[in-house]
Steps between C-alpha positions, in 0.01 A plus 500: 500500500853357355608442916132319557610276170808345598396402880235288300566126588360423161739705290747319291889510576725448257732257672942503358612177500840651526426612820356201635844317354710807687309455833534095489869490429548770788294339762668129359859702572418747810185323673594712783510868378221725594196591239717850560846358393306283248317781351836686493695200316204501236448883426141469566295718788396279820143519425549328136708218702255436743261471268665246271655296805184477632307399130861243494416373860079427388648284212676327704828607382627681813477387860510785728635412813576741820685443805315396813770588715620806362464798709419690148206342423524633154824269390410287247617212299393415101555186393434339108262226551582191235191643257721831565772325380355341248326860395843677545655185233215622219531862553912476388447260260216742325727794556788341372330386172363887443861616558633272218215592270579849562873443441403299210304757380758769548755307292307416232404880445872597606624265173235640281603844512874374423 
């Protein structure tokens, strides 16, 4: 069954690293938004953010932190580690080459039609 399939541990995802870029720079700029507000900012469902904060916190990228004293106990604060940092660095510098190859490519076939 297709719903027994995908709650398989074992079954491949396809991970974006677009979206690990997008969730980096919005923890790095609102660390203290909600996985709600978060979720919201990035046009992605909740579940898909939990997942990949939680794959981005087991690499050691993201350090989850809550607040002991909050009456919520469900506040919570993300923080970049320095290999998130470091991670978050690569990820723009990879997307920024594919965006010039793309505009590269664009321009080239943009002059050969003229």
């Amino acid at each position: 069954c297709y719903v027994q399939y995908m709650n398989k541990k074992n079954v491949p995802q396809k991970r974006n690293p677009e979206s690990d870029l997008d969730i980096l720079r919005e923890v790095h700029n609102n660390p203290n938004l909600s996985q709600r507000d978060l979720a919201r900012n990035l046009d992605m469902s909740l579940g898909k953010l939990n997942y990949l904060i939680r794959s981005l916190a087991s690499k050691g990228l993201i350090k989850i932190n809550n607040f002991k004293n909050s009456d919520r106990k469900l506040n919570y604060i993300y923080v970049l580690t320095p290999e998130g940092i470091k991670q978050k660095l690569n990820l723009t510098l990879k997307f920024m080459e594919r965006k010039m190859k793309e505009y590269d490519e664009l321009k080239s076939e943009i002059e050969g039609d003229n």
